[in-house]
C-alpha positions as CSV (number, residue, x, y, z in Angstrom):
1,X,-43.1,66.4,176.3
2,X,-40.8,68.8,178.2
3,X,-40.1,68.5,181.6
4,X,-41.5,70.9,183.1
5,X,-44.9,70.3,181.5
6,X,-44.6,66.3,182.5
7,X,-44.3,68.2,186.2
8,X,-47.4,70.1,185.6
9,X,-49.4,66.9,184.8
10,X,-48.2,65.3,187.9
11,X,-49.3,68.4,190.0
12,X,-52.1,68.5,188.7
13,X,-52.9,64.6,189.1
14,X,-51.9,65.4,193.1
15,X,-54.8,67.6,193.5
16,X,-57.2,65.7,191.7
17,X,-56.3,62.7,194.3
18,X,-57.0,65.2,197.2
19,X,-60.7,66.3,195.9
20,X,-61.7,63.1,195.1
21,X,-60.1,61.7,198.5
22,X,-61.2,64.8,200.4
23,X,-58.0,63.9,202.3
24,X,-55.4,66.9,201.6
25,X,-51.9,66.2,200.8
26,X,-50.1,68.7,203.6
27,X,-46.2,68.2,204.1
28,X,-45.2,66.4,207.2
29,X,-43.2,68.3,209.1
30,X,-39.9,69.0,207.8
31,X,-40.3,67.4,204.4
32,X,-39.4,68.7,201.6
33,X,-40.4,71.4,199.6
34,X,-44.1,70.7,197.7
35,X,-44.0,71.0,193.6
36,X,-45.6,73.8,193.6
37,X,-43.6,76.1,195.5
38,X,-40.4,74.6,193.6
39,X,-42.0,75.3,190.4
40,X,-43.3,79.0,191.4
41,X,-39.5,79.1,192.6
42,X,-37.8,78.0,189.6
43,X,-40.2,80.5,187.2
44,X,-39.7,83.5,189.1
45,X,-35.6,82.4,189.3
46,X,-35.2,81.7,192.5
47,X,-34.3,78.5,192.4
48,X,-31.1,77.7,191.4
49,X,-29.8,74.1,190.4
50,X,-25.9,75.3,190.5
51,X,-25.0,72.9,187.5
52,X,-21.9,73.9,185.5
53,X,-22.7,75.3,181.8
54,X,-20.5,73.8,179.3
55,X,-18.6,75.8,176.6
56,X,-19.0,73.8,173.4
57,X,-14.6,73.3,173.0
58,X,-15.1,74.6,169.3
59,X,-16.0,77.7,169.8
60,X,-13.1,80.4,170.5
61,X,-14.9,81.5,173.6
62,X,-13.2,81.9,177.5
63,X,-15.3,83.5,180.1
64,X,-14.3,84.9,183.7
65,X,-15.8,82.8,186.6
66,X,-17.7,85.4,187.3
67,X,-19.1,85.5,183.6
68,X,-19.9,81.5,184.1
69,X,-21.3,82.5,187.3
70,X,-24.3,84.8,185.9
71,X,-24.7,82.4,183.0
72,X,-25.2,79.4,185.1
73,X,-28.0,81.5,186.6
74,X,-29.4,82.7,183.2
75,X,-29.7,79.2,182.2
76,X,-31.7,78.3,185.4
77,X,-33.8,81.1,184.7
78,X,-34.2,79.7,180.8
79,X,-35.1,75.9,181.9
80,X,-37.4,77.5,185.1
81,X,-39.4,79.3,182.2
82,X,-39.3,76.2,179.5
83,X,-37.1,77.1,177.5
84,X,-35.1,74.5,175.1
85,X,-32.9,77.1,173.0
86,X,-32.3,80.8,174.9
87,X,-29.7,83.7,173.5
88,X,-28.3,85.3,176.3
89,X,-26.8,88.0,176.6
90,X,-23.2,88.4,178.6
91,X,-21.0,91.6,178.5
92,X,-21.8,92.5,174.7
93,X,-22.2,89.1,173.5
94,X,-25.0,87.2,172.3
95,X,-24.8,83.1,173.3
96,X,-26.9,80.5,171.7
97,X,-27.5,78.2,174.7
98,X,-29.1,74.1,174.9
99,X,-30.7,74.4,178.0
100,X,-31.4,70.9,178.5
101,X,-27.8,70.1,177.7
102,X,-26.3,73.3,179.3
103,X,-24.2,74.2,176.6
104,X,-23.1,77.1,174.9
105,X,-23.9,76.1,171.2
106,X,-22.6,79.3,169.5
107,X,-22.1,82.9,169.7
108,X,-24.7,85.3,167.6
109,X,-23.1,88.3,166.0
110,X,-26.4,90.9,165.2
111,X,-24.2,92.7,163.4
112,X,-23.8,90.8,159.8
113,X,-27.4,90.7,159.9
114,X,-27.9,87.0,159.6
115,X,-31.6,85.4,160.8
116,X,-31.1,83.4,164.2
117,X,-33.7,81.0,164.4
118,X,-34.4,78.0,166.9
119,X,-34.6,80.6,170.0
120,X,-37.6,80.2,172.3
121,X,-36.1,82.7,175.1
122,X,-33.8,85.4,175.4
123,X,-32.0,86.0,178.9
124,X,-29.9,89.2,180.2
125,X,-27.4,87.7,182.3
126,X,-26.7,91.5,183.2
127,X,-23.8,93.3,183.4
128,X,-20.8,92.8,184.8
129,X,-21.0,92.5,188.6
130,X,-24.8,93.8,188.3
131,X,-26.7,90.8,187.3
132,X,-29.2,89.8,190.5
133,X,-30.8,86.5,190.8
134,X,-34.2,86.5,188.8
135,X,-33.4,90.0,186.8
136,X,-34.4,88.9,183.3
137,X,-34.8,90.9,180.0
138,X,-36.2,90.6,177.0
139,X,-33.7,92.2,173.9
140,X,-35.1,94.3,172.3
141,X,-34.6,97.7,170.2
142,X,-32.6,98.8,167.1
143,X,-29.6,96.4,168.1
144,X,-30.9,93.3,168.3
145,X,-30.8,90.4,166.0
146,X,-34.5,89.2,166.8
147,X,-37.8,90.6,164.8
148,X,-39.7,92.9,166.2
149,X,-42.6,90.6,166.0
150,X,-40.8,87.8,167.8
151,X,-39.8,90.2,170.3
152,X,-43.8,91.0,170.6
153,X,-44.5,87.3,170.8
154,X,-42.0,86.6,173.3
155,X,-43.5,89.4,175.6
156,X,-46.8,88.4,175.2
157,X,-46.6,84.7,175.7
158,X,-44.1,85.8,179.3
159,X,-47.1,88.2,180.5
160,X,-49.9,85.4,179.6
């Protein structure tokens, strides 16, 4: 079980408590943030952890700061939304990243055509110096390396 599910099931055993105590389980003042609002925070990418991403040392990749910068949000904005496996995009290049591990994994040329499989998000870490916290898009038209019918999926399961 993921995570963020196992987080679910614990909210969800918190408010089963307060109906069948009747006694609600408000915050004391100044505590921390409830769950909830973390959760809802970390979906819509707000919520930022500010945990390095690795670059996996085989690959012949070196990024600006500001590059790690935006893909350090991108993979809060993968792991707020479930994601295990997300391709982001970063200036023009496609990056397989382990969310749970944080790691850039490999780098996805769509242009020798190959099938990239094993991705359960795609991210737009934006463009240089535009990307804003929580702006996310899904890739799609003639250039990318995903099926159209994935790309459907994708949308469909984000809206639901």
């Amino acid at each position: 079980m993921d995570p963020f599910s196992a987080l679910k099931l614990i909210g969800a055993g918190a408010r089963l408590i307060e109906r069948v105590t009747g006694t609600p389980a408000a915050p004391a003042a100044g505590a921390a943030p409830s769950f909830e609002s973390l959760l809802r925070q970390a979906q819509e990418g707000e919520l930022t952890t500010g945990d390095p991403v690795e670059i996996d040392p085989a690959l012949p990749l070196a990024l600006t700061a500001e590059q790690m910068s935006r893909l350090q949000d991108a993979a809060d904005r993968a792991a707020g939304a479930g994601a295990s496996q997300a391709l982001v995009r970063l200036d023009g290049l496609l990056l397989r990243l382990d969310v749970a591990a944080r790691r850039i994994t490999g780098v996805v040329d769509s242009r020798l055509g190959d099938v990239t499989t094993g991705i359960d998000a795609l991210v737009d870490a934006g463009a240089q110096s535009a990307a804003a916290p929580g702006d996310a898009e899904v890739l799609a038209g003639p250039q990318s390396p995903l099926s159209a019918s994935l790309i459907r999926a994708l949308a469909a399961a984000r809206s639901a």
